[in-house]
DOKESE-35706 format. One record per atom (N, C-alpha, C): residue number from 1; residue in one letter; atom name; x, y, z. Coordinates in nm, 4 decimals, always signed. Example, Ala and Ser with C-alpha at 12.3 -4.5 7.8 and 13.67 -1.06 7.14 Angstrom:
<atoms>
[1 'A' 'N' [+1.3190 -0.5690 +0.7800]]
[1 'A' 'CA' [+1.2300 -0.4500 +0.7800]]
[1 'A' 'C' [+1.3200 -0.3300 +0.7800]]
[2 'S' 'N' [+1.2850 -0.2250 +0.7080]]
[2 'S' 'CA' [+1.3670 -0.1060 +0.7140]]
[2 'S' 'C' [+1.2900 +0.0030 +0.7870]]
</atoms>
This chain:
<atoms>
[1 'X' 'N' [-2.3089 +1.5141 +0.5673]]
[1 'X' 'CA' [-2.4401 +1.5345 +0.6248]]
[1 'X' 'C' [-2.4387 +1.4823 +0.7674]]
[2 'X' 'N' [-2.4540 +1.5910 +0.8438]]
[2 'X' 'CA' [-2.5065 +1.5307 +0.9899]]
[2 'X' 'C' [-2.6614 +1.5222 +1.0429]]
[3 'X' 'N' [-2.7014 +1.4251 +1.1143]]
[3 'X' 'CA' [-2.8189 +1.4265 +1.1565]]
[3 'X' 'C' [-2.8252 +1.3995 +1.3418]]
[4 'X' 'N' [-2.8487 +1.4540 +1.3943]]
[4 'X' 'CA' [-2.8807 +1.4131 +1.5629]]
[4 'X' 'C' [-3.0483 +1.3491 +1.5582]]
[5 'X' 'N' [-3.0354 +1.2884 +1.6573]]
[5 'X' 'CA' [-3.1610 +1.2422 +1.6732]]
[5 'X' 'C' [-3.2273 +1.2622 +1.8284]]
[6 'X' 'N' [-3.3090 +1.3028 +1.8716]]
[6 'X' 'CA' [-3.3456 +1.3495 +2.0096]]
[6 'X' 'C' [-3.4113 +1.2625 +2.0804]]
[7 'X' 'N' [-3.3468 +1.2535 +2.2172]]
[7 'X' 'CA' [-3.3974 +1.1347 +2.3003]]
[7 'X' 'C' [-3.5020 +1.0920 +2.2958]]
[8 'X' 'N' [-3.5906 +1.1892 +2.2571]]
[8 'X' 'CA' [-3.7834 +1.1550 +2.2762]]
[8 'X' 'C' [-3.8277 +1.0491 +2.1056]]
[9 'X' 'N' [-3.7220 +1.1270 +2.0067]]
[9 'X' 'CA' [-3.7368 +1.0991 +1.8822]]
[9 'X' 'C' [-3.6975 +0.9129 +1.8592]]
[10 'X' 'N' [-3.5782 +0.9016 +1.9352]]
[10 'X' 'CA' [-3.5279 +0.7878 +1.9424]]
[10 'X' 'C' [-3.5528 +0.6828 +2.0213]]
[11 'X' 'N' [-3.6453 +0.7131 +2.1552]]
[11 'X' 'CA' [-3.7284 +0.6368 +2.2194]]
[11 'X' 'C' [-3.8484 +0.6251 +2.1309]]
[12 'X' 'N' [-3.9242 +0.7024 +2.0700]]
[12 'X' 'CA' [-4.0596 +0.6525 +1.9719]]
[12 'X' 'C' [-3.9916 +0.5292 +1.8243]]
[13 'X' 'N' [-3.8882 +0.6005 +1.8093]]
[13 'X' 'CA' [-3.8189 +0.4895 +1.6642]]
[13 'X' 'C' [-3.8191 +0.3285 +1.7156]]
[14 'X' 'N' [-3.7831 +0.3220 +1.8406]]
[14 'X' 'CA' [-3.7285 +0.2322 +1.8799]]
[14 'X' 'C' [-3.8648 +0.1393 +1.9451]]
[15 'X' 'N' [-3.9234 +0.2049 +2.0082]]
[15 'X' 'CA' [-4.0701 +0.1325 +2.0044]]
[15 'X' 'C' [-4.1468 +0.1195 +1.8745]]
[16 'X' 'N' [-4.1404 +0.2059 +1.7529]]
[16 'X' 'CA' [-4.1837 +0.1619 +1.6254]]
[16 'X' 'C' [-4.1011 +0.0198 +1.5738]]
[17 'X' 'N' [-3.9803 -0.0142 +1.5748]]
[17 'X' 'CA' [-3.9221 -0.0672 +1.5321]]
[17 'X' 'C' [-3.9167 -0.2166 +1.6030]]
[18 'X' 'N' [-3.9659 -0.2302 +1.7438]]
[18 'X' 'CA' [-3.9758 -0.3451 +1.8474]]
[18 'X' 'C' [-3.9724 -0.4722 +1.7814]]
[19 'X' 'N' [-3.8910 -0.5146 +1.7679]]
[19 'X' 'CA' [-3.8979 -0.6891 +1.7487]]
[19 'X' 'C' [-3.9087 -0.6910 +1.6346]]
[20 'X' 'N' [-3.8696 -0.5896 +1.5223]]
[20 'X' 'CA' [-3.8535 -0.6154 +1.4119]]
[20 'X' 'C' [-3.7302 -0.6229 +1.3508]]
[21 'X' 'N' [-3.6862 -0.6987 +1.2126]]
[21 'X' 'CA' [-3.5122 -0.6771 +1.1551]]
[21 'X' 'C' [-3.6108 -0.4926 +1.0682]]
[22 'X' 'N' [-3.4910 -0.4427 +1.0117]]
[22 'X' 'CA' [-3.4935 -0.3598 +0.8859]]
[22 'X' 'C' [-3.3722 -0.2885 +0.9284]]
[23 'X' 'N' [-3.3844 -0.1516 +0.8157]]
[23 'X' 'CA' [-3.3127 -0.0236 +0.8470]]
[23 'X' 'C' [-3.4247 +0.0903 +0.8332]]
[24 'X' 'N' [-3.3755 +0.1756 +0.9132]]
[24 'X' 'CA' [-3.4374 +0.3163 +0.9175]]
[24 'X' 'C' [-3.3758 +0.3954 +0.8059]]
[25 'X' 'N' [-3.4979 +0.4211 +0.7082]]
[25 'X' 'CA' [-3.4492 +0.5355 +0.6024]]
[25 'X' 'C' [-3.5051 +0.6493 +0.6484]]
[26 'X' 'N' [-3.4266 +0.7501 +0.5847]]
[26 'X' 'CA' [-3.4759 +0.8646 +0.5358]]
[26 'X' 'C' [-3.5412 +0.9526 +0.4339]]
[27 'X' 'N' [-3.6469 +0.9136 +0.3715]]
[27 'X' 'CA' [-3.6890 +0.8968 +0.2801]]
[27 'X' 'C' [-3.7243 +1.0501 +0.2043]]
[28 'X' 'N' [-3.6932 +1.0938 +0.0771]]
[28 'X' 'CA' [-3.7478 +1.1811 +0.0580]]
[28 'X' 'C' [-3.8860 +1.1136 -0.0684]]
[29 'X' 'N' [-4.0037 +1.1068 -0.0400]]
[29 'X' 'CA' [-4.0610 +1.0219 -0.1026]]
[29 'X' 'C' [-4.1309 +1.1380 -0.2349]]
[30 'X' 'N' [-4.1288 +1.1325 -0.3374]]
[30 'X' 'CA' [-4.1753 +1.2034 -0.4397]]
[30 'X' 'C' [-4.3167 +1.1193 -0.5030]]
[31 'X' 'N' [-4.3581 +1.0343 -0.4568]]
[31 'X' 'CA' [-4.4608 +0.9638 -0.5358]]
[31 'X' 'C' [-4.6204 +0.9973 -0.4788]]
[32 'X' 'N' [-4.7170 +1.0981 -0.5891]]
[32 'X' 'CA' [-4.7875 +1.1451 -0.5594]]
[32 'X' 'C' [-4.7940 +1.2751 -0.5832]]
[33 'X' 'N' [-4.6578 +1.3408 -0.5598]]
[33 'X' 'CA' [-4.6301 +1.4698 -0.5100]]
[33 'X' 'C' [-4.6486 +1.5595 -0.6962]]
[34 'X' 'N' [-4.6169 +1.4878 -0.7979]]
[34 'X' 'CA' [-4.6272 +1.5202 -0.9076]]
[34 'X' 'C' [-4.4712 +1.5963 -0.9815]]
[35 'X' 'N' [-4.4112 +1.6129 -0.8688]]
[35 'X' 'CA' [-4.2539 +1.6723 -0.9136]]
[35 'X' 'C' [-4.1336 +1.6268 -0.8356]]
[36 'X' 'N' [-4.0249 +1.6233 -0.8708]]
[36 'X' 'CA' [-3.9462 +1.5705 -0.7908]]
[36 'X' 'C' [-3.8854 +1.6621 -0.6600]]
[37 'X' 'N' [-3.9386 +1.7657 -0.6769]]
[37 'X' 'CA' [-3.9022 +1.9029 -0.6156]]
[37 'X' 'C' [-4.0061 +1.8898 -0.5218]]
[38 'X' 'N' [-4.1201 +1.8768 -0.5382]]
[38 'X' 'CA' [-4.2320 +1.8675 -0.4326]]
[38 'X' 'C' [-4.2381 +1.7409 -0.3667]]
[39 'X' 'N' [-4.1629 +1.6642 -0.2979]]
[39 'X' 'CA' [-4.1220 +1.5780 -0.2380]]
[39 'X' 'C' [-4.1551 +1.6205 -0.0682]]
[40 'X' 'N' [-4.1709 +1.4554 +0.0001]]
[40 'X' 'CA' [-4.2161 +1.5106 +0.1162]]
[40 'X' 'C' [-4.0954 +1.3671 +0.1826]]
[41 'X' 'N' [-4.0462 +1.4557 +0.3024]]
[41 'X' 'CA' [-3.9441 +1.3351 +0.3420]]
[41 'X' 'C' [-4.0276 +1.2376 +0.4998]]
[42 'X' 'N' [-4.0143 +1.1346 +0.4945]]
[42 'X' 'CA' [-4.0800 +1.0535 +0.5859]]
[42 'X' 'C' [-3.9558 +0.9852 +0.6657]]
[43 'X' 'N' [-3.9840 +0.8970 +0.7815]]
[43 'X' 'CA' [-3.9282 +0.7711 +0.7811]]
[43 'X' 'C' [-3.9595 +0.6282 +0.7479]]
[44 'X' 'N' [-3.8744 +0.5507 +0.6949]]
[44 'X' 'CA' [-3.9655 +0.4100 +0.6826]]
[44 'X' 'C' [-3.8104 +0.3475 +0.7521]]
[45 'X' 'N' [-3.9166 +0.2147 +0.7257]]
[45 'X' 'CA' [-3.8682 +0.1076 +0.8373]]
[45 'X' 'C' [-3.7973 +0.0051 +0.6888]]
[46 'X' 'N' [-3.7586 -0.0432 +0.6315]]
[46 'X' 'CA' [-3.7068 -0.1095 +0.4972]]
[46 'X' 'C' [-3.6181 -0.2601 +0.5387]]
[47 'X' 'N' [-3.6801 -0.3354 +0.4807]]
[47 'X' 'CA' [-3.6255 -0.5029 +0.4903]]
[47 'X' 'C' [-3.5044 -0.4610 +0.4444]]
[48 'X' 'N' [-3.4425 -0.3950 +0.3594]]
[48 'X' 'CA' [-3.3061 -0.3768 +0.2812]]
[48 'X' 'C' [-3.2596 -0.2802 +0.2121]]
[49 'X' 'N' [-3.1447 -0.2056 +0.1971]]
[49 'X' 'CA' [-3.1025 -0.0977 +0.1691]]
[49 'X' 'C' [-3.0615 -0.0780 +0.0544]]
[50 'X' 'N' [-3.0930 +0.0123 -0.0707]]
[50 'X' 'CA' [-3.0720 +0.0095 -0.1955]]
[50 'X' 'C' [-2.9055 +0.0587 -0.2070]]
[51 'X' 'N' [-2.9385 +0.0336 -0.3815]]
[51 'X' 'CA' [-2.7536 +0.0834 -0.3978]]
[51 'X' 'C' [-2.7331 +0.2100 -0.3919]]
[52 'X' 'N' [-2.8478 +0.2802 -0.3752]]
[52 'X' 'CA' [-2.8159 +0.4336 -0.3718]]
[52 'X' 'C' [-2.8016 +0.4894 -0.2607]]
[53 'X' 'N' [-2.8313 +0.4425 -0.1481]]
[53 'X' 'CA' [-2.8641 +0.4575 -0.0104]]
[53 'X' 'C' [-2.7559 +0.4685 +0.0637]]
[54 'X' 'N' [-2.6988 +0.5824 +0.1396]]
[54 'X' 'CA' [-2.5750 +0.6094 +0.2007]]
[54 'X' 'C' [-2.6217 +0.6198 +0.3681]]
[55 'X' 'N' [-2.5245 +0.5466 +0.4287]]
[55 'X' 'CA' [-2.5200 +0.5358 +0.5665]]
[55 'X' 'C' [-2.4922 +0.6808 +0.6221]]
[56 'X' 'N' [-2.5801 +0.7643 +0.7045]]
[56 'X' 'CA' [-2.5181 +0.8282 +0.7841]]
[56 'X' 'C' [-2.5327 +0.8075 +0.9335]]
[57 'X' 'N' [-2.4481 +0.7883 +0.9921]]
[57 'X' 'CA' [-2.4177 +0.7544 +1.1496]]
[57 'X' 'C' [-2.4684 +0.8422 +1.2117]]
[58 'X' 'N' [-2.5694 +0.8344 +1.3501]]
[58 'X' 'CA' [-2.6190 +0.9638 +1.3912]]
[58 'X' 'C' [-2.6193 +0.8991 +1.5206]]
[59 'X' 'N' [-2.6421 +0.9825 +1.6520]]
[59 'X' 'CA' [-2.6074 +0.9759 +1.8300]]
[59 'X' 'C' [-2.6993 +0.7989 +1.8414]]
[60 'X' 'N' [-2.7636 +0.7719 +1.7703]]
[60 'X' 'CA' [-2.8959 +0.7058 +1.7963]]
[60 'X' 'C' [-2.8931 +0.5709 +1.6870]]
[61 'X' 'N' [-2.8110 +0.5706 +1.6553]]
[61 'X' 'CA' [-2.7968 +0.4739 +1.5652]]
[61 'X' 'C' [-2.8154 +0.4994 +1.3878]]
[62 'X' 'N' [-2.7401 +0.4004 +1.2983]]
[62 'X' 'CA' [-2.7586 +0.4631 +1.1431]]
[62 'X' 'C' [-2.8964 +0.4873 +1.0712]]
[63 'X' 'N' [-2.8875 +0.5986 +1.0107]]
[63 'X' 'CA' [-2.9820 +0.6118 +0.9270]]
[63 'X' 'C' [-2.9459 +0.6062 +0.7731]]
[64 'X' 'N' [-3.0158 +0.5428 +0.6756]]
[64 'X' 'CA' [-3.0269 +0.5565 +0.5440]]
[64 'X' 'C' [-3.0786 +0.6987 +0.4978]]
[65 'X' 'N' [-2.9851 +0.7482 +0.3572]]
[65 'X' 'CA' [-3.0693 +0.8552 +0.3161]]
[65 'X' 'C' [-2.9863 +0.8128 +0.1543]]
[66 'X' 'N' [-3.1132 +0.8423 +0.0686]]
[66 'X' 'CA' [-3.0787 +0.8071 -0.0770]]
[66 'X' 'C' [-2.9714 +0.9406 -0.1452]]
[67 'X' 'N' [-2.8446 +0.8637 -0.2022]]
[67 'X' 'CA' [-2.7811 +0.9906 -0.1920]]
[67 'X' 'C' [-2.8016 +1.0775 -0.3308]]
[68 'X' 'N' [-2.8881 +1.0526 -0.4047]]
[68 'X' 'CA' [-2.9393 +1.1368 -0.5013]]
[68 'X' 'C' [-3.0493 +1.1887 -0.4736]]
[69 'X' 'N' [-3.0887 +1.1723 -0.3366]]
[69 'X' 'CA' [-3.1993 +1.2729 -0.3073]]
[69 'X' 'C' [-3.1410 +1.3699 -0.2106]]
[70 'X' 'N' [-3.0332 +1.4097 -0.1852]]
[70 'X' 'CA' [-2.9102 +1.4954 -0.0313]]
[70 'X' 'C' [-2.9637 +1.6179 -0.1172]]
[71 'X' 'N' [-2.9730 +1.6309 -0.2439]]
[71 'X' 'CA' [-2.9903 +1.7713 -0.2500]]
[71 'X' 'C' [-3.1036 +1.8461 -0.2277]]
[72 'X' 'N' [-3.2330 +1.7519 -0.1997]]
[72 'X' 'CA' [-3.3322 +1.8056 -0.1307]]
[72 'X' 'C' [-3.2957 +1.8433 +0.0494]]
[73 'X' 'N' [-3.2043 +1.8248 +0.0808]]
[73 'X' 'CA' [-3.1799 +1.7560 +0.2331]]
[73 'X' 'C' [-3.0548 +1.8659 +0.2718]]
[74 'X' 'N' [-3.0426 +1.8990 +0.4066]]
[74 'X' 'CA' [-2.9863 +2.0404 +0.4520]]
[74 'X' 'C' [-2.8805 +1.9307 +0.4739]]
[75 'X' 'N' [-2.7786 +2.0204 +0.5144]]
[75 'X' 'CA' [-2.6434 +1.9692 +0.6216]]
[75 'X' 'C' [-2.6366 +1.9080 +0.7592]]
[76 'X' 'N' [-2.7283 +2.0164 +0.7981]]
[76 'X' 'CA' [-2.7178 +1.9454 +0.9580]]
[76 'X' 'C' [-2.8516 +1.9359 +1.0103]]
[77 'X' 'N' [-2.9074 +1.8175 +1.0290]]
[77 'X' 'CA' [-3.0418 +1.8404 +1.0588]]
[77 'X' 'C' [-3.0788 +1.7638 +1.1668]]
[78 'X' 'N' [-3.1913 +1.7645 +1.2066]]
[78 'X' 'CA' [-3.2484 +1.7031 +1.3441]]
[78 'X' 'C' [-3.3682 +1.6036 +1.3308]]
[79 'X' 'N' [-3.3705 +1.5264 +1.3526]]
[79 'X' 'CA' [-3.5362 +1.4312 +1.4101]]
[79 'X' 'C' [-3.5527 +1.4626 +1.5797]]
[80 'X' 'N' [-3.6765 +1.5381 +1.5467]]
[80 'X' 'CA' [-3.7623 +1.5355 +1.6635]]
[80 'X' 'C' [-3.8736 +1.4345 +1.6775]]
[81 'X' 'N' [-3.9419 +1.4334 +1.7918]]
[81 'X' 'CA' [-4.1030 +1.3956 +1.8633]]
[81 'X' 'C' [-4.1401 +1.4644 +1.8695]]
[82 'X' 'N' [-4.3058 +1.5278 +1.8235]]
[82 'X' 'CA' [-4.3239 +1.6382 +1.9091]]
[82 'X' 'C' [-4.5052 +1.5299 +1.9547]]
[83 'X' 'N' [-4.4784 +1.5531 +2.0920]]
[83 'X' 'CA' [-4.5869 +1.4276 +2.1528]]
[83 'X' 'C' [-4.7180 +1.5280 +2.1012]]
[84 'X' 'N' [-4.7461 +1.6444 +2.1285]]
[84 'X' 'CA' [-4.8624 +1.7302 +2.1055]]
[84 'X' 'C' [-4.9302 +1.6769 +1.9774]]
[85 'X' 'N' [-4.8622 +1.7271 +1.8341]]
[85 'X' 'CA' [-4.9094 +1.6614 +1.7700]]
[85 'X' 'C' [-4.8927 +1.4953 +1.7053]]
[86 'X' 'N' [-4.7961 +1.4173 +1.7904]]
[86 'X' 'CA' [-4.7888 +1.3064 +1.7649]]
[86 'X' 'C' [-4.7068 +1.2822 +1.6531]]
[87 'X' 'N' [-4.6097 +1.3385 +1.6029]]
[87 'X' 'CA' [-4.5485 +1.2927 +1.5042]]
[87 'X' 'C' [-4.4070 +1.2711 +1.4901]]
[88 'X' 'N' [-4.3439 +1.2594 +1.4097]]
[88 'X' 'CA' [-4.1656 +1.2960 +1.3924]]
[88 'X' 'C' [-4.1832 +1.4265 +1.3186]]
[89 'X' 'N' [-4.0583 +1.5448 +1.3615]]
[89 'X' 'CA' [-4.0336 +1.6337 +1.3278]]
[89 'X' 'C' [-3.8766 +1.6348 +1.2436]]
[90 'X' 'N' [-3.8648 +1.6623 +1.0933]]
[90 'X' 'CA' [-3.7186 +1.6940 +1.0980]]
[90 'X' 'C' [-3.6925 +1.8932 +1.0754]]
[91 'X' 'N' [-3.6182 +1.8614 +1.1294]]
[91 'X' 'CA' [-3.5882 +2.0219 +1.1224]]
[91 'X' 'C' [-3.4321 +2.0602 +1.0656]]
[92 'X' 'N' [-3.4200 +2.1483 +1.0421]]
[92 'X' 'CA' [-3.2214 +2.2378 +1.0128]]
[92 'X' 'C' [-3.2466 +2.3365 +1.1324]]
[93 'X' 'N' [-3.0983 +2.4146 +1.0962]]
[93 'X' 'CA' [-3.0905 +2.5247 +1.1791]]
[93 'X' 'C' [-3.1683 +2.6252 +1.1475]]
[94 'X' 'N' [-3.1706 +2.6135 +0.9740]]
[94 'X' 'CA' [-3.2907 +2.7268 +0.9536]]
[94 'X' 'C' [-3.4134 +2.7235 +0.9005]]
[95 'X' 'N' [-3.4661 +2.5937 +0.8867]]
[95 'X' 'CA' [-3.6229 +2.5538 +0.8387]]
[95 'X' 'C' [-3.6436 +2.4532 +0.9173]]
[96 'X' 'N' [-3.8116 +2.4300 +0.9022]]
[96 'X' 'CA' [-3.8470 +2.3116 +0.9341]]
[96 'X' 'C' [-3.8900 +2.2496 +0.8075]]
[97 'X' 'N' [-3.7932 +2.1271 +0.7983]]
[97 'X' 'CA' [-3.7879 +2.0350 +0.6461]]
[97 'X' 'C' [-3.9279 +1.9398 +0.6495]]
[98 'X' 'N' [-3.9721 +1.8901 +0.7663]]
[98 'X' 'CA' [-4.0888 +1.8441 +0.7797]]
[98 'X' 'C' [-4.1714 +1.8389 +0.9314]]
[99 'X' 'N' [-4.2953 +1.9646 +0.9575]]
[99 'X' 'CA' [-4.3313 +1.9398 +1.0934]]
[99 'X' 'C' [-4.4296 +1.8408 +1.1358]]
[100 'X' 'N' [-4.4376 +1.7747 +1.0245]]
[100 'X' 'CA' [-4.5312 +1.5949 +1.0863]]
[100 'X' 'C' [-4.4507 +1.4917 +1.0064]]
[101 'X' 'N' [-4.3729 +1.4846 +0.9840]]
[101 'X' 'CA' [-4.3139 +1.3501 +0.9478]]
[101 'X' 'C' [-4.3556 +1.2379 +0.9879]]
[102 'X' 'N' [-4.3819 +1.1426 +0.8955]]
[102 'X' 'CA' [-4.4568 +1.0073 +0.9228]]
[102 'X' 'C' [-4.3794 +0.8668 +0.9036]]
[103 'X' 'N' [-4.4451 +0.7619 +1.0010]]
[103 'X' 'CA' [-4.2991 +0.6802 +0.9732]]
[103 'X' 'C' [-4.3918 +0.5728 +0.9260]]
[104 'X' 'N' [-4.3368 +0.4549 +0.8332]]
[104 'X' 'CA' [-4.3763 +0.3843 +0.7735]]
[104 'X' 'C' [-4.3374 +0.2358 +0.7736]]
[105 'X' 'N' [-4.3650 +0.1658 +0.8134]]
[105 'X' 'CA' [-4.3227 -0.0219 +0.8040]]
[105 'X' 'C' [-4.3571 -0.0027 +0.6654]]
[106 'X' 'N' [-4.2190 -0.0710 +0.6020]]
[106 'X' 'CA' [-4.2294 -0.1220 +0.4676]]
[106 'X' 'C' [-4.1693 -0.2197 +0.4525]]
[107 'X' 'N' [-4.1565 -0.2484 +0.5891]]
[107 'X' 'CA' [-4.0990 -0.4284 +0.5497]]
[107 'X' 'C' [-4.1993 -0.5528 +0.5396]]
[108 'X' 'N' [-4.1440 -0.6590 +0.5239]]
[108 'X' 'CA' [-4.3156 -0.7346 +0.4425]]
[108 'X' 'C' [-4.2533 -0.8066 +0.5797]]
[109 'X' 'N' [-4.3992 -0.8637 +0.6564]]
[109 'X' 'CA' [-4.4439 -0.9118 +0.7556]]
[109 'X' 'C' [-4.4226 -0.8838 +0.8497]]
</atoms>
């Protein structure tokens, strides 16, 4: 799995993240959603990285992604900014996997 991350995308992470420890996941979060298939992928910010959680190295530094959730998750994909509507974008070459992606502190304090 490759992921790039885009200058605009990685300047907003990095001001989300200011003066804090964690890791950046990739979350495909299913809770709410009622199926595991109807899953919506976010970013969070995480005090610590589970045992399922596989490093992938990207231009911008590592990201977490749970590796029993890759099969919701394309090959080669992208994190955008898009400032208009204010959000993170991930995209593939041939969908957009999420066009408001939301990022989340889930680290305690």
């Amino acid at each position: 799995m490759e992921i790039t991350i885009t200058e605009t995308a990685a300047n907003k992470i990095k001001e989300r993240v200011a003066g804090k420890n964690g890791y950046i996941k990739l979350k495909y979060d299913t809770e709410g959603c009622g199926c595991v298939v109807s899953g919506v992928t976010a970013l969070w910010l995480v005090n610590e990285i589970d045992e399922d959680d596989r490093e992938i190295k990207t231009n911008a530094g590592s990201i977490f992604v749970e590796k029993s959730k890759e099969v919701f998750l394309d090959e080669n994909m992208k994190i955008d900014f898009s400032e208009k509507a204010n959000c993170f974008q991930l995209k593939s070459p041939n969908q957009y996997l999420n066009p408001r992606m939301s990022f989340f502190d889930r680290t305690a304090g």
